[in-house]
Structures are given as structure tokens and as C-alpha cells.
N, C-alpha and C positions, 0 to 999 in steps of 0.2 A: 728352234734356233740352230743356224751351223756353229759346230763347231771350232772355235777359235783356240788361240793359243796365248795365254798376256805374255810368252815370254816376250824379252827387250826384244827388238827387231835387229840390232847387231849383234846377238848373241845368233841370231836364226841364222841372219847371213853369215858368221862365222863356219857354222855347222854344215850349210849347204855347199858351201865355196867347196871348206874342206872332201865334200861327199864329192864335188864334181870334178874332183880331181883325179878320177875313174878314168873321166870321157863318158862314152857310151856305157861303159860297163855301169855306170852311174844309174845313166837313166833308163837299163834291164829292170833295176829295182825298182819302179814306176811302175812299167807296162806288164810288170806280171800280174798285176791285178788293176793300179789306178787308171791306167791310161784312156783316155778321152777320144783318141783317134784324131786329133784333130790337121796333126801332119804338118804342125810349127816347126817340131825338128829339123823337118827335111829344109825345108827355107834356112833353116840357123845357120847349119854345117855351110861353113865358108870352102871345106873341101869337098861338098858337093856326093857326099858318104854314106846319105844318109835316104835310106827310100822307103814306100810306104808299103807292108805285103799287103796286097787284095785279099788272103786266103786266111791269114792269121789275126786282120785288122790291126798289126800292129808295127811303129819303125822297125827297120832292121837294119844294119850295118853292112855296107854294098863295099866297102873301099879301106883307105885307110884311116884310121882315127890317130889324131895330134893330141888329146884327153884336154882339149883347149876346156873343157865343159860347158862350153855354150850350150849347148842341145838340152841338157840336163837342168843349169841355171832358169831357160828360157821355160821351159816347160810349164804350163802352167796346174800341174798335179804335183810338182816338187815342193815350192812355196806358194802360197797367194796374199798378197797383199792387199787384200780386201778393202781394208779400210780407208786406203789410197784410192783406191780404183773406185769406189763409192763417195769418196769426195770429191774427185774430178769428174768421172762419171756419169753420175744421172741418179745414184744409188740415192735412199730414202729412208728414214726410220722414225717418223713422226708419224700422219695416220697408216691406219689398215692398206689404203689404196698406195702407199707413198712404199710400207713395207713389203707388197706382195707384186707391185708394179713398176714401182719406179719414181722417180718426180718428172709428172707429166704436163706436156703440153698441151695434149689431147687423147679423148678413148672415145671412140666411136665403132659402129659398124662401115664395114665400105664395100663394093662389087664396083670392077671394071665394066664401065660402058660401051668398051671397045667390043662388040659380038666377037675377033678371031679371039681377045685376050679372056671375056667370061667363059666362051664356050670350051675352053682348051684347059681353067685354069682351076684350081682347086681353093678352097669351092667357089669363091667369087673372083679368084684373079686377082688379086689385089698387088702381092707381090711385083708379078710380073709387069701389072700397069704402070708400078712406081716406076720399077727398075727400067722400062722402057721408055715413060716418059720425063727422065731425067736424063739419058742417053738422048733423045731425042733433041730436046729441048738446049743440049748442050752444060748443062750442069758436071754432067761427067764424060770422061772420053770412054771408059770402058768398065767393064763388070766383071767380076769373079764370079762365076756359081755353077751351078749342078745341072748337069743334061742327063739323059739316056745314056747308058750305056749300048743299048742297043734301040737305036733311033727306028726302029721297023715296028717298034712293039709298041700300041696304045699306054697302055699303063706298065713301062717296063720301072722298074723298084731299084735294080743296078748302077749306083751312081758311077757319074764321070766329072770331076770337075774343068771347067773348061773355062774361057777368058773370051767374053764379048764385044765383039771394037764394034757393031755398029747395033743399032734399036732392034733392028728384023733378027741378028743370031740371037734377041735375049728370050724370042718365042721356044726357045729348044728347054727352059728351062722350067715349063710352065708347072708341074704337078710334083705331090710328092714322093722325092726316093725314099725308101724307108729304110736301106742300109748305113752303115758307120760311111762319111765319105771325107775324104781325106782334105778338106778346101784349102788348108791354109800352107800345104805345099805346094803350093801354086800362089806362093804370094809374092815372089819374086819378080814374077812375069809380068805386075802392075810399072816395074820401074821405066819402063820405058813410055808410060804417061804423065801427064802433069798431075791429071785430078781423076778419082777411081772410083768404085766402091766394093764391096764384096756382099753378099748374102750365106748365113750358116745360120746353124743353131745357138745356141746360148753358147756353149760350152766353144767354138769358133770366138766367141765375141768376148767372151772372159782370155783366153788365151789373147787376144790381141790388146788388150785394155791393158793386160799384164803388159806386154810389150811396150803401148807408150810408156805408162808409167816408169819404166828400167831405161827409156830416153828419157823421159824430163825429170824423174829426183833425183838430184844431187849427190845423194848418199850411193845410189846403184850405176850412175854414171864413175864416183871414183871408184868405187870396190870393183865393179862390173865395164869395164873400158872398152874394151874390144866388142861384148857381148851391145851395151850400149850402142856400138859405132852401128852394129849390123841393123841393131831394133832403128835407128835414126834411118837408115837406108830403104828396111822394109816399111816402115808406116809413113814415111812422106808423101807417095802418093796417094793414099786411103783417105777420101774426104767424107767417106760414108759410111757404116757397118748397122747393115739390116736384120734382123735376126727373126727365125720361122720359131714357130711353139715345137717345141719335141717334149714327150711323157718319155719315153725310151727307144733309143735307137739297136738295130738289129744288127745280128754280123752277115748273116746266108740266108737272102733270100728263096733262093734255091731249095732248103730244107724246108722251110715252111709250104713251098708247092708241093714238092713230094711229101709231104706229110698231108694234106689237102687233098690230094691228085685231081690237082690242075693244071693246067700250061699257063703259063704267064702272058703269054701271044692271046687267052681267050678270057682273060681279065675284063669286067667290066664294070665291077666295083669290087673295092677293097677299101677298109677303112673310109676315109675322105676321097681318097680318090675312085670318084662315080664319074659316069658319062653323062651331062647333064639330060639328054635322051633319057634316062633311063632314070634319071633323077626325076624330071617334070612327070613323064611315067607315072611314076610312083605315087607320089602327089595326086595325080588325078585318080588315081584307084582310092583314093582312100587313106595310102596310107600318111606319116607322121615324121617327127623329127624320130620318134623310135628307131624307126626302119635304118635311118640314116646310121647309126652310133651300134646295132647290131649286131653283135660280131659272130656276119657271116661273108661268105664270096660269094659274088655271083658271075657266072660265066655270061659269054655272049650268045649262048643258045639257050639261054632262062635256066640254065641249073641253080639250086642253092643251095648253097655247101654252110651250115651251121659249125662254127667251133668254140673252144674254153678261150677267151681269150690269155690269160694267166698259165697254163699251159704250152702256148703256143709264144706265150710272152719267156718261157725258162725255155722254150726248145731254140731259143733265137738271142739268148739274152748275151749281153755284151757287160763284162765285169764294171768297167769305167764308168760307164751310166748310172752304175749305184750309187756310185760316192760323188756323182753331181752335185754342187750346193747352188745351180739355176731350178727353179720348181717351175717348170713346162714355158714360163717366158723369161726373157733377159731383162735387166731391168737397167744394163749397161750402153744398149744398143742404143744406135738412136733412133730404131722405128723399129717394133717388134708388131708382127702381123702374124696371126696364125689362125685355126678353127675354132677353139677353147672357146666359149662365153658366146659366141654370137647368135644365139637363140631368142630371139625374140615373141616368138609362141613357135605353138606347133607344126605347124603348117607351111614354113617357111622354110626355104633353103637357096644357099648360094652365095652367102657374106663372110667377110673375117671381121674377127675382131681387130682393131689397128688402137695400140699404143705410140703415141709419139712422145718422144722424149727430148730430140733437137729443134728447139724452137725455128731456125733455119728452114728445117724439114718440115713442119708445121706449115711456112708459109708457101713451101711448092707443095704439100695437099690440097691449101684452099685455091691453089690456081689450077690445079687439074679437075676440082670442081668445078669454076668457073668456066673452064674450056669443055665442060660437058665429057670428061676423061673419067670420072669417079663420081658414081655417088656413096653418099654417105647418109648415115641415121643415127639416133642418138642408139648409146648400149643400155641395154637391159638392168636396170638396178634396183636391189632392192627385194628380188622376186623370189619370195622362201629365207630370206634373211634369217628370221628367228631359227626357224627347222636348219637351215644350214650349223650355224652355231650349235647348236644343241647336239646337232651328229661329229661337230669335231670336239665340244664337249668328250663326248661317249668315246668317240676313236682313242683320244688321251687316254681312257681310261680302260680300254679294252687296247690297245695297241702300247703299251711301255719300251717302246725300244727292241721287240722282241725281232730276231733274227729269220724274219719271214722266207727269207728267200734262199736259205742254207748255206749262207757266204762259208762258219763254218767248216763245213762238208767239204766246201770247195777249195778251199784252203787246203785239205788233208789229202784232197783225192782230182782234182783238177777238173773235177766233172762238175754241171747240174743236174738238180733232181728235181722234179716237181713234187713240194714238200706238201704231206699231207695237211698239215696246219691252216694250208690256204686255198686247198680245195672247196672248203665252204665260203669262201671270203669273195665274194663281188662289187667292184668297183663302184664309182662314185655315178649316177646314171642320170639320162637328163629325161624328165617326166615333165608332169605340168605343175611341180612345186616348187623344185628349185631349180630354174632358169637365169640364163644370161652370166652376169659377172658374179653371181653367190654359187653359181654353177663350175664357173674358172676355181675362184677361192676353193671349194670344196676339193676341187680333181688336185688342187697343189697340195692339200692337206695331207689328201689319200697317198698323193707322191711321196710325200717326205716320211711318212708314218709305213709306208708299206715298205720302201725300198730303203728310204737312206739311214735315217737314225737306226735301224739293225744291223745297217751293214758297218756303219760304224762301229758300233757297239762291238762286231761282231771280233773286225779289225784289231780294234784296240784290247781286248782282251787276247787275241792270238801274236799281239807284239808282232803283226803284219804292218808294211810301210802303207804310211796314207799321208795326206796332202797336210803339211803345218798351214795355217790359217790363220792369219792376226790382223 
């Protein structure tokens, strides 16, 4: 369960009004530990004060601040309104599949049929086909999302966000950055279209969810007037929001190459992002869905470099990601595509798993099927059911809340440490038992049991600021 809070929701807004009466200094008390990265502030500030560091991953105050508190209000690690935001939403809490996904229109597997968009896209393209052929197609005029930061480099990890006016610039965005990227300071730049969409992670798409909502309730339009007027400005042209699966996002990729001693220019798989060459490769040697989920690199001159991934996960770990309450997908978006669950045996590679939540959305799927843009297959269900259950059974019972990741520590000394407690601990793995969507279910379990409920815990014991919830 996240944690929520039953106080009254005007007592909350009392308390936060008064806190953002700071300005910025407000929302310092955020980003020293909760902050998301998501770079909503920077949009907020009407004085335009507000910018995002590439180096700290976090806003920083460029100018002058009026302590209007927008920035601080808007945020969506200050307050969450959850239970709004899941009434209008898409949110769910009747079955398993409704609490861990969403209320769906659809869950399938899908790959782009377009050869430049499969062979470019991770791992099946799917993202990119939508986003493409809804730009195409004239559904939308333009897109927000994430390119290269260094467009020369195959697999470069460096986000850039950037705003797509025609089909052809949405190819720049095809694989994944693995660092924090900032999208939603760059929401501004939609106003000058009629109809939009944007592509982020969950935590992207909870931060904008917050934003309608603070335009259509009543109660946040009169408390919140001005903040209001900006959320009505920013989200009118948004007729879309996509959102990719994230476990955890990084701050420096950089450190993870020099920890590896790699160059990044001779990347040819990492994580998900493999060369499908070197994918199909694989496959014919023998190997498996293993190989794939592995955590090793392998260069373009056949090196492989093996490493911890939990180790490499604290040498790169970003504080805000802990206290996420999305477990690897959004259940707010209205199409959430990512790798998680798409395993339908062994042997296979190259699909995402595609939730759809906006019915709308739903029926430009089944036409980019019909135009031979997408295929699709039913998802995996079912597969290791029992044994799934059984090992989150055990996780409960071997995992209490305990503070795996030293939040603690961090709190007193500003550092991470890779804690010994979980150097024997390896993650949730995809073999031939539990496959497909009990495979998704299981990696959310391990999310919220390994990272968040300790870090909570850990918070709330050090009388450290964390995100109210109701």
C-alpha cells in the first residue's frame, strides 16, 4: 500500500499554502531528498526563474523569485491528490490487474512493423510507431520527448528533451535514456499548438495528472487562482500523455562508464537497449530471454563486461525515485508501453508490453493494426501464478519495511553506500517459471519492498519532508 494520509484535504491545503509562502525556499525542502526530476517547476515559474542543473539533477533558482509559490504548490512531491487523480484518471482498486495496471482498455504485446522504426527501437518500437503515427496521421500536431543528447553516439543514455513538429524528427527518439530527464520543462513550448502529446515516465505523468486536477477542482481553482490559471494554460494543448516502464532512473551516466571502463560511442547492448544485430545474433547461437535481462555490456568489438547490478544501481541512484509511489508503470497514462512482462517464452525477443487505458487511444491501435503499422499478440498470463504469489508471500515476510538502501545513512552524511544487507539480495529474474505479466507483478513487488516502503519508513522516523498523500 502507499502511503496516504486521512487528514481532511483542507487542513492539508492549509499547511502547504502556508509552507509556499517561502517561494523557492519552499520547494529546497522537496529536492533535498523527494524530488522526481521531473522539471514542472521550471514551466510553473511565470518569472521564468526557474532552471533545471544537468549536474545536480535538480531545479535551481536562476533569477528572481516573487515567493508567488507556485512552483512549490505545483510540485507534485509537495502534496498528491491521489485519490482525485485516480478518479478521473484511469486509477483502479477492484481486481489485481485494475490495482497494479490500471482500468484497461487493452494489454497486449506489440512491435512496429515499420523495419526503420523496429530496427532503431527498443525493443520492439512500439513507442515510437504510436508517437509517429499519430503525428502522421494528423491526431497530433507535435510531441514532447527525449532524443540524444549526443546524436553521433548509437546508444548514447544522455537525455535531451526536445518538441517534434513533424513524424520524421520523432525517429531521434527511438531508445532508452537511462538518465533523470527533465520533460516537463519543456511544457510550455506545446502552447503554440492546438493538439499535443508528450512521452515520460510515470512520475512525468503523475506530476501532470496533478496539474489537471488543480485546473478542474473547484476547491484548488479558488484556494490556488493564479497557480490554477497557469495549470489551465499548460495542459490545454496536451491531448495525449504516454508513459515508458522505469524500475529506477539514474543521475550520471558517465560514472557508470568509468566504473565499467567503457566508452559509451562502443555500446552495443546495455540493459534493453541491444542492437537488434546482435540481438537476432544471440538468438541463433543458442542463446535465451537470459542473455537478454543479464546484467552485463557488451561492446562493439564482442567484449563482455559482467557487473552487480544493485551496486551499480547505488553508484548511480537518484534519492526521488525511492519515494515513487508508480511501481515500474503508470496506471494514469493513457497508453503505458514498456519491456516489463513481454516475455512470452524463451526464445523470443523484440515486443513491449502495451497497456491502454484511453479508450480513444484504443481505437488508433486497432487502425495501425489494420494499416499493417503494428502487430500485436495476446500477453502472457498466468505463467508461474502460484510460485509468483508464494515468493511475494515470503518477500512480506523476509522484507518488513526494512531500510535496504541506507536512506538513513543518507540523511546524516549525504552519501550512498552499498549496504551490506543486500549484497546477497538478487532481484526478481525472468526464467522459464515465471513469465509474462506474473513476471511484471513480481519486479513491482520487488520495487516497492526493496526501495520504497524502507525508504519511507526510513523518512518518517528521521522527521525528514516526504510527499503528504490522500
Amino acid at each position: 500500500m502507499i502511503e496516504r494520509t486521512k487528514e481532511k484535504e483542507s487542513l492539508i491545503l492549509d499547511r502547504h499554502i502556508d509552507i509556499a509562502r517561502d517561494g523557492f525556499a519552499a520547494l529546497e525542502k522537496v529536492t533535498t531528498f523527494c524530488c522526481s526530476g521531473c522539471g514542472l517547476c521550471s514551466s510553473i515559474c511565470h518569472l521564468g526563474s526557474i532552471a533545471f542543473d544537468e549536474v545536480k539533477k535538480r531545479p535551481v533558482l536562476t533569477g528572481e523569485c516573487n515567493k508567488c509559490g507556485c512552483c512549490y504548490l505545483a510540485c507534485p512531491r509537495t502534496f498528491l491528490p491521489l485519490t482525485k487523480i485516480e478518479k478521473t484518471y484511469f486509477g483502479g482498486n477492484g481486481s489485481e490487474e485494475e490495482k497494479r495496471l490500471g482500468i484497461l482498455s487493452d494489454l497486449f504485446l506489440a512491435r512496429s512493423l515499420t523495419e526503420k522504426i523496429y530496427w532503431e527501437g527498443t525493443p520492439g518500437g512500439t513507442t515510437t510507431a504510436l508517437v509517429h503515427y499519430l503525428m502522421d496521421k494528423g491526431y497530433v500536431e507535435a510531441s514532447l520527448l527525449t532524443r540524444n543528447k549526443h546524436a553521433d553516439v548509437k546508444f548514447c543514455m544522455h537525455p535531451e528533451p526536445y518538441i517534434a513538429s513533424t513524424p520524421e524528427e520523432v525517429f531521434a527518439s527511438a531508445h532508452s535514456k537511462f538518465e533523470i530527464s527533465p520533460v516537463l520543462a519543456h511544457l510550455g513550448g506545446l502552447s503554440r499548438y492546438k493538439s499535443t502529446l508528450f512521452v515520460g515516465t510515470p512520475c512525468h505523468i503523475m506530476a501532470f495528472r496533478k496539474l489537471q486536477i488543480i485546473k478542474k477542482d473547484e476547491m484548488f481553482r479558488t484556494r490556488m487562482k493564479r497557480l490554477s490559471q497557469i495549470a489551465e494554460k499548460l495542459t490545454a494543448p496536451v491531448t495525449y500523455v504516454l508513459s515508458i516502464n522505469c524500475f529506477l532512473n539514474h543521475t550520471d551516466m558517465d560514472k557508470a562508464y568509468e566504473w565499467l571502463k567503457v566508452q559509451e560511442k562502443d555500446i552495443a547492448r546495455f540493459n534493453e537497449n541491444v542492437t537488434k544485430e546482435l540481438a537476432h545474433e544471440a538468438l541463433e547461437d543458442g542463446k535465451d530471454w537470459r542473455w537478454f535481462i543479464k546484467s552485463s555490456v557488451v561492446t562493439t568489438d564482442g567484449q563482455v563486461k559482467d557487473y552487480d547490478i544493485l551496486q551499480l544501481g547505488v553508484l548511480l541512484l537518484y534519492s526521488g525515485c525511492l519515494v515513487c509511489n508508480n511501481m515500474i508503470v503508470s496506471r494514469h497514462a493513457d497508453a503505458n508501453i514498456g519491456f516489463f512482462g513481454a516475455e512470452t517464452g524463451l526464445k523470443e525477443f523484440g515486443w513491449n508490453t502495451v497497456s491502454i487505458m484511453n479508450p480513444s487511444l484504443k481505437k488508433v491501435i486497432d487502425q495501425m493494426v489494420a494499416d499493417k503499422k503494428l502487430a500485436r499478440k495476446p500477453i502472457l498470463r498466468n505463467h508461474g501464478r502460484t510460485l509468483r504469489k508464494a515468493i511475494e508471500v515470503l518477500m512480506r515476510g523476509l522484507m518488513p519495511s526494512k531500510d535496504f538502501m541506507g536512506v538513513s545513512n543518507y540523511l546524516q552524511t549525504g552519501e550512498w553506500h552499498y549496504p551490506e544487507s543486500i549484497k546477497k539480495i538478487k532481484g526478481p529474474r525472468r526464467g522459464t517459471y515465471i513469465l509474462g505479466l506474473e513476471l511484471l507483478y513480481l519486479a513491482q513487488t520487488f520495487r516497492k519492498k526493496m526501495f520504497y516502503d524502507g525508504t519511507i519508513k526510513a523518512l518518517r522516523k528521521a522527521g525528514a519532508y516526504r510527499t503528504t498523500v490522500y
